[in-house]
C-alpha positions in Angstrom: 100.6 105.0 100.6 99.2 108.8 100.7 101.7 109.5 104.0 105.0 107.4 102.0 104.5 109.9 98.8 104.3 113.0 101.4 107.8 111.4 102.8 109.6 111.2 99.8 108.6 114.5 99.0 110.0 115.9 102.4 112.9 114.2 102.1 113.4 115.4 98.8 113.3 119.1 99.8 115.8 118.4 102.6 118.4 116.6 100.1 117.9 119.2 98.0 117.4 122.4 100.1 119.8 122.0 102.7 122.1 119.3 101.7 121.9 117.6 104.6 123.2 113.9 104.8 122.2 113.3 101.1 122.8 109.5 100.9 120.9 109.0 104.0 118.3 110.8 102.3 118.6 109.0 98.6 118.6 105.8 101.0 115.1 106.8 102.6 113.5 107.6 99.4 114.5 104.5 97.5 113.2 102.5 101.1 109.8 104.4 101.2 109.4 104.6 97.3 109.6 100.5 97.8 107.7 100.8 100.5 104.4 102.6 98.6 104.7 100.5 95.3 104.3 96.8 97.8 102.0 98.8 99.8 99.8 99.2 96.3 100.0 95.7 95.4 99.0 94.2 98.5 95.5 96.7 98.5 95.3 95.6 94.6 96.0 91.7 95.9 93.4 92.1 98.9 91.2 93.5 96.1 90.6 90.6 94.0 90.5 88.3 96.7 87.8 89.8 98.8 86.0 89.9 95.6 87.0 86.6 94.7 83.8 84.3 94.9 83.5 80.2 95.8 82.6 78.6 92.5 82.2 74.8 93.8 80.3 73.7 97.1 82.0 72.2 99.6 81.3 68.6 100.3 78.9 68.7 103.0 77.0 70.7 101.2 73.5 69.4 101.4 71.8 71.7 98.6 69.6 73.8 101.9 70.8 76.9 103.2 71.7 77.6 106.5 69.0 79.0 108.4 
């Protein structure tokens, strides 16, 4: 996510600096500014699911635990 933000930022200074192919550049930032916010959710998703916890047993569960 760190490495999309420093993108956009470079791109930024180029549209903006030296004018150069500014709808490419708009194109690129709106493509890695996407890119960083699904990046996010997928660490928030993979988050809560490794810390997601099995509530029931499963059925061939005998009650021991495995040795």
């Amino acid at each position: 996510m760190g490495e999309c933000n420093e993108i956009i930022v470079s791109l930024e200074h180029v549209k903006d600096i030296y004018k150069i192919e500014v709808d490419l550049c708009k194109e690129l930032v709106y493509t890695y500014d996407k890119s960083a916010r699904q990046l996010f959710k997928l660490a928030e998703a993979w988050d809560s699911f490794k810390n997601r916890r099995r509530k029931t047993k499963p059925m061939n569960d005998t009650g021991r635990d495995a040795v």
